[in-house]
C-alpha positions as CSV (number, residue, x, y, z in Angstrom):
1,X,-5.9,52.9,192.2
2,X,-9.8,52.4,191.1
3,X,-10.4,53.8,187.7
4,X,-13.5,56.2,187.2
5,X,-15.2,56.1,183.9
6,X,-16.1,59.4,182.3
7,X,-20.2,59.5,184.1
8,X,-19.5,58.4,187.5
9,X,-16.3,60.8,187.2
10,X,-18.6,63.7,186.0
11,X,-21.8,62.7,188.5
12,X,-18.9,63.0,191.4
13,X,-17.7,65.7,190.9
14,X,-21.1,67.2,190.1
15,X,-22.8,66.4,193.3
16,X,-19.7,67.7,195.4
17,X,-20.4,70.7,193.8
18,X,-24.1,70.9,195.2
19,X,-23.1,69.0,198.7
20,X,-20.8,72.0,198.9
21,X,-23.4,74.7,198.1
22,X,-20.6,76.1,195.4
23,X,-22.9,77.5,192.8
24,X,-19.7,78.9,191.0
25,X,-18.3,75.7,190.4
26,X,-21.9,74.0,189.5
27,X,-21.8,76.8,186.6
28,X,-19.0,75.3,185.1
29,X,-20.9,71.7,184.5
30,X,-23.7,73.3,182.0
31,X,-23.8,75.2,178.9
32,X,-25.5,78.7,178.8
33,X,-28.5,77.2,176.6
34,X,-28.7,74.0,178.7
35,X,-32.1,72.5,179.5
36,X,-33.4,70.6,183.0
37,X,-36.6,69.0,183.6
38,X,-38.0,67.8,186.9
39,X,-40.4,65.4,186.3
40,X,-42.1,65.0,189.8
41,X,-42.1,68.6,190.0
42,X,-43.1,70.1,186.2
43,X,-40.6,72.6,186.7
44,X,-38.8,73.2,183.7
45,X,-35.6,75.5,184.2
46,X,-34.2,77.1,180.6
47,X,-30.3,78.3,180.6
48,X,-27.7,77.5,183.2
49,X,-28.6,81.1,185.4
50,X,-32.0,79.1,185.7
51,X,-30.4,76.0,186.6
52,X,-28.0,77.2,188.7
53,X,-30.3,79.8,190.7
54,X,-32.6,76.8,191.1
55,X,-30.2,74.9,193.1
56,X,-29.2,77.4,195.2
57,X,-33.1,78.1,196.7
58,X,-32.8,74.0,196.9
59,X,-29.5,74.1,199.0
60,X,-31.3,76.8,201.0
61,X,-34.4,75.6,201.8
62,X,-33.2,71.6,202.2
63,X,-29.8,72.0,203.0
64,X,-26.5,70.2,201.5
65,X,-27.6,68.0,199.1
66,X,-25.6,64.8,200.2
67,X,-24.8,61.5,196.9
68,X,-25.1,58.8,199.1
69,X,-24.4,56.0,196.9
70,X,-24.3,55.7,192.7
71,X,-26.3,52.8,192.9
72,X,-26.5,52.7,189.2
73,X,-25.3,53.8,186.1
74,X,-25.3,53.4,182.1
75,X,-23.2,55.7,179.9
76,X,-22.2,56.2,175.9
77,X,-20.3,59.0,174.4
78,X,-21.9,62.0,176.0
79,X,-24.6,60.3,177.7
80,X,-25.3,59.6,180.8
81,X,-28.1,58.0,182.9
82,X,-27.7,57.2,186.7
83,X,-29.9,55.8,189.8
84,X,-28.6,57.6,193.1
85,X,-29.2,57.9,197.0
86,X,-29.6,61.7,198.0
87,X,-29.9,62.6,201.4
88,X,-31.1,66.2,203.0
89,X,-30.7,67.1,206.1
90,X,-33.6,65.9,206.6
91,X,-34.4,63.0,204.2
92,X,-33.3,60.5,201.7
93,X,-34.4,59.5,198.0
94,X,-33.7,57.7,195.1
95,X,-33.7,59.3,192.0
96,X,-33.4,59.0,188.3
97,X,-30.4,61.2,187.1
98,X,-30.1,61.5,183.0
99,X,-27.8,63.5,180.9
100,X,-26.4,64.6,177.6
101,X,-23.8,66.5,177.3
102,X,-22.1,68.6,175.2
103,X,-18.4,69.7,174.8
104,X,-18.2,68.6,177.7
105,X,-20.9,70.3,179.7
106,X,-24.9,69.5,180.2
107,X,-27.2,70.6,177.4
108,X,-30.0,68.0,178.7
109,X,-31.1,67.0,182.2
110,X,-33.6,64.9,183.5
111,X,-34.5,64.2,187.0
112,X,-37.0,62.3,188.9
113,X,-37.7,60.3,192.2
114,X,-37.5,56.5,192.4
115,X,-38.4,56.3,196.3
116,X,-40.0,57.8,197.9
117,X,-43.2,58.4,195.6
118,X,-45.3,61.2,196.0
119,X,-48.8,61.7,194.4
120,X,-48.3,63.1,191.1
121,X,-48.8,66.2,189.4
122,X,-48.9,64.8,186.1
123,X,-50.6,66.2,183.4
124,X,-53.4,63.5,183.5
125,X,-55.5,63.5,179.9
126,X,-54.2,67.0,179.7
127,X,-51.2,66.3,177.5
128,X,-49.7,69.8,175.8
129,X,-50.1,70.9,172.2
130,X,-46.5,70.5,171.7
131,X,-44.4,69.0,168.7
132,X,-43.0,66.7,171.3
133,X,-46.4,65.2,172.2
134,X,-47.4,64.4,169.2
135,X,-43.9,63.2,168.2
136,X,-44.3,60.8,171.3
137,X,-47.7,59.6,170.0
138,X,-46.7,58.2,167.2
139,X,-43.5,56.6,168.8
140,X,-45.8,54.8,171.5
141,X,-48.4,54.2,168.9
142,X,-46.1,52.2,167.1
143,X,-44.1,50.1,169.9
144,X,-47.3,49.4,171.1
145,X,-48.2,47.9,167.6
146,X,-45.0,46.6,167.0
147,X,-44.5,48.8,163.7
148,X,-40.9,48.2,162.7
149,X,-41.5,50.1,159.7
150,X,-42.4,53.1,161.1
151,X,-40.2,53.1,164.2
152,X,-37.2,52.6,161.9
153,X,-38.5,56.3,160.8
154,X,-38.2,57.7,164.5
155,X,-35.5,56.4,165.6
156,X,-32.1,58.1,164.2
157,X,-29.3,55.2,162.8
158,X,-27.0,56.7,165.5
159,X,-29.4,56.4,168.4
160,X,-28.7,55.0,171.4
161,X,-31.1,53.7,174.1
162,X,-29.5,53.8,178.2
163,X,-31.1,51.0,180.6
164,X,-29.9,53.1,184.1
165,X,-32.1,50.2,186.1
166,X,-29.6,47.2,184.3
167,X,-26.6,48.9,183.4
168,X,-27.7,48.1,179.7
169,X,-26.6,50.1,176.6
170,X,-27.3,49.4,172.9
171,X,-26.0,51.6,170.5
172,X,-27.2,51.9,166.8
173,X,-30.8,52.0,165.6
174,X,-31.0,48.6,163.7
175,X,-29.5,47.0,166.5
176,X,-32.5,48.3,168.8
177,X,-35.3,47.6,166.2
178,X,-33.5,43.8,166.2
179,X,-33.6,43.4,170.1
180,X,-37.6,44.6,169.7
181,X,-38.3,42.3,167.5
182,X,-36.6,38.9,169.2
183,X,-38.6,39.6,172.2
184,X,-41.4,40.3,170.1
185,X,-41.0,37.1,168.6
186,X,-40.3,35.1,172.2
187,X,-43.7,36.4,173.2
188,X,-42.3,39.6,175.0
189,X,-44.7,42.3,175.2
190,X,-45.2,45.7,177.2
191,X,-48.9,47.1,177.4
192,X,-49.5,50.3,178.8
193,X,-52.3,50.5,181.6
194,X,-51.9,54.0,182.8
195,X,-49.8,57.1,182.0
196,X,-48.5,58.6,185.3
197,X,-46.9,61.7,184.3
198,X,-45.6,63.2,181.4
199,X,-43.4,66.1,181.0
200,X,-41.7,67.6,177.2
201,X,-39.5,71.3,176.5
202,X,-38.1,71.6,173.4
203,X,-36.3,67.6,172.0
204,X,-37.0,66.5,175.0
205,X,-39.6,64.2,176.7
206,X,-40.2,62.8,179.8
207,X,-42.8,60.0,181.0
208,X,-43.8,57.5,183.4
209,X,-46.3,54.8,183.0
210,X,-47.5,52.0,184.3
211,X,-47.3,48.9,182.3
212,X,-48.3,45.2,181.5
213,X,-44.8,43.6,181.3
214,X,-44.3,40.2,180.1
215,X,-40.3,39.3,179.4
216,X,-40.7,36.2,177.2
217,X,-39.7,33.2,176.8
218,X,-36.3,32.3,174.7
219,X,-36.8,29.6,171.8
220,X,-34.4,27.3,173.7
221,X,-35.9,27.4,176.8
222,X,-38.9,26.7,175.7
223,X,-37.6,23.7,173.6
224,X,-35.8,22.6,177.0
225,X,-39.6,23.2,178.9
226,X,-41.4,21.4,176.0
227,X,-38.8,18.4,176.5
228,X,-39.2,18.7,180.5
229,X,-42.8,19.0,181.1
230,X,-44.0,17.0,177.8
231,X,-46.3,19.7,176.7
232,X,-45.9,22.3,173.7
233,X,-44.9,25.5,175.1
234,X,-44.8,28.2,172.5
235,X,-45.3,31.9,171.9
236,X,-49.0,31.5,171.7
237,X,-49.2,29.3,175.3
238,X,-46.9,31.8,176.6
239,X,-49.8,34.6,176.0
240,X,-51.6,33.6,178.9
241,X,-49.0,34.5,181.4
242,X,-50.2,37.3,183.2
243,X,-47.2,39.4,182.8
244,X,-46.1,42.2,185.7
245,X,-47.0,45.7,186.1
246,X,-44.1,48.0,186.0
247,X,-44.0,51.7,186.8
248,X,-41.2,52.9,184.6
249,X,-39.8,56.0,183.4
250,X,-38.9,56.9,179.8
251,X,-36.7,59.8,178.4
252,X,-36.2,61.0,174.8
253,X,-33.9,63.4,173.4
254,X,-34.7,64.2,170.4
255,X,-32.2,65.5,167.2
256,X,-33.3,66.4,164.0
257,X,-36.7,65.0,164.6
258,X,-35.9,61.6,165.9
259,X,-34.4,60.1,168.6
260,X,-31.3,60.2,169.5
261,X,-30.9,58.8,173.1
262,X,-33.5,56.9,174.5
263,X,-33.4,56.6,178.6
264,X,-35.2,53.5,180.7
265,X,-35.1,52.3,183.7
266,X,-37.7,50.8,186.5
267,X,-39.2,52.6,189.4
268,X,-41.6,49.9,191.0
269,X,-41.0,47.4,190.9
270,X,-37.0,47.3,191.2
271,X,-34.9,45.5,188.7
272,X,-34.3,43.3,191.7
273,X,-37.5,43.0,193.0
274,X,-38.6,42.0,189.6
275,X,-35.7,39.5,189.6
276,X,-37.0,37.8,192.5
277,X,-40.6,37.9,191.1
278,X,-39.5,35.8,188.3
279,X,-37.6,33.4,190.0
280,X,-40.3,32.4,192.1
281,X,-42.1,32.0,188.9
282,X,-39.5,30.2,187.5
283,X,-38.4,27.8,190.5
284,X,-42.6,26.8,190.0
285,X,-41.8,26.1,186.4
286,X,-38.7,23.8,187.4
287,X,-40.6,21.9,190.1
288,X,-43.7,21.0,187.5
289,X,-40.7,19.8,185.1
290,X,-39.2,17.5,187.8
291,X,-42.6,16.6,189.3
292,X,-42.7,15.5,185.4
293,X,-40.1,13.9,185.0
294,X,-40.3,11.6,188.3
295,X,-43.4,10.6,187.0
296,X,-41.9,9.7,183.7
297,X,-39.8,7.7,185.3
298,X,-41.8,5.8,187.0
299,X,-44.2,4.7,184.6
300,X,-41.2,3.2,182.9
301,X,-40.3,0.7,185.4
């Protein structure tokens, strides 16, 4: 018999409710004070009558609502973050799924679409005069500077951050300020270039950006490179790759003023698509390094 874990058992059973169009059954799955924001659309919908009444003009207007496939999924405790196939009667998208739950049922939700993209409603250099802006301010401010310091004072020691796109999950604030600074120091960056849309309610907050991406190279790969291609290849020659620009989303739900779960995962590019990218970068690496080595060898005879 195939064993379920808790989030694909809850997502299941979540999206039969809405294939099904049984809006007494989808109350069950949130609280009364429970909290959903569509990105794409703005909409913000307060309280699970709000919620619910929202999926029912959905179901109406679209049709069942159909899960096609869980393509992905990364869960802790009462959080859960998935990447799905949803079809209409009409259509088919990807979306970003995120939740956190509690006693059981939603308190936060987060939705988006992956695929297909429309054009944006974001609030383009009209950002709200909300605590949650300027909370996220300071939190980009200081990933982008790399402030360790001061992003150990926004992050709570119980947070967790959710990598849908990778299946990735890393609980414990001191282990996520110890991942950021091992890519930092393997030449890893992340530069934004453009803030697609951005979306907050009360703790929580919702963006997608476009960024400069550059993954980084490990100290022992670039010991075995160094060896290979008989040049010095460090974190300072590894600044003038040109990196990859990602369209990502990012989620924060926030407790107490910090963060508590952190959400991530990749919209365009895909995870594999971005896989692929890089191994066409790195196959060009490994032919230089045997190109080098043949000619090594042959100066030696």
């Amino acid at each position: 018999m195939i064993q379920l874990s808790p989030g694909r058992k809850f997502y299941n059973s979540l999206s039969l409710a809405i294939e099904r169009g049984d809006l007494a059954a989808l109350e069950s799955f949130y609280r009364h004070d429970a909290v959903q924001v569509d990105v794409g659309s703005g909409q913000v919908f307060t309280g699970r009558a709000a919620i619910v009444a929202a999926a029912g003009d959905t179901i109406a207007a679209a049709g069942p609502v159909r899960l096609a496939a869980l393509e992905k999924i990364a869960e802790y405790g009462e959080a859960i973050g998935v990447e799905a196939r949803v079809a209409t009667r009409n259509e088919e998208f990807v979306i970003y799924d995120l939740f956190v739950l509690e006693a059981g049922a939603v308190r936060y939700q987060v939705t988006g679409t992956i695929a297909p993209r429309q054009l944006s409603a974001g609030q383009h250099g009209h950002a709200p005069d909300t605590a949650e802006h300027r909370f996220y301010a300071r939190f980009h401010a200081a990933q982008q500077a790399a402030d360790y310091a001061q992003l150990r004072t926004l992050y709570r020691p119980d947070a967790v951050v959710l990598f849908p796109s990778a299946g990735v999950v890393m609980p414990g604030r001191e282990a996520i300020l110890e991942m950021r600074e091992k890519n930092a120091r393997n030449g890893g960056a992340s530069r934004r270039k453009a803030m697609v849309d951005y979306r907050d309610a009360p703790a929580v907050i919702c963006a997608e950006e476009v960024a400069n991406v550059k993954p980084g190279v490990p100290e022992h790969v670039r010991n075995l490179l160094s060896r290979g291609l008989g040049v010095s290849v460090n974190v300072a020659s590894t600044s003038a790759d040109p990196g990859y620009d990602v369209l990502s989303y990012e989620v924060l739900i926030l407790r107490s003023g910090a963060v508590r779960y952190q959400f991530g995962g990749m919209i365009k590019p895909r995870l594999e698509e971005l896989a692929a990218m890089s191994k066409q970068r790195a196959d060009a690496i490994r032919d230089a390094w045997q190109t080098s080595n043949r000619m090594w060898a042959n100066e030696r005879r």
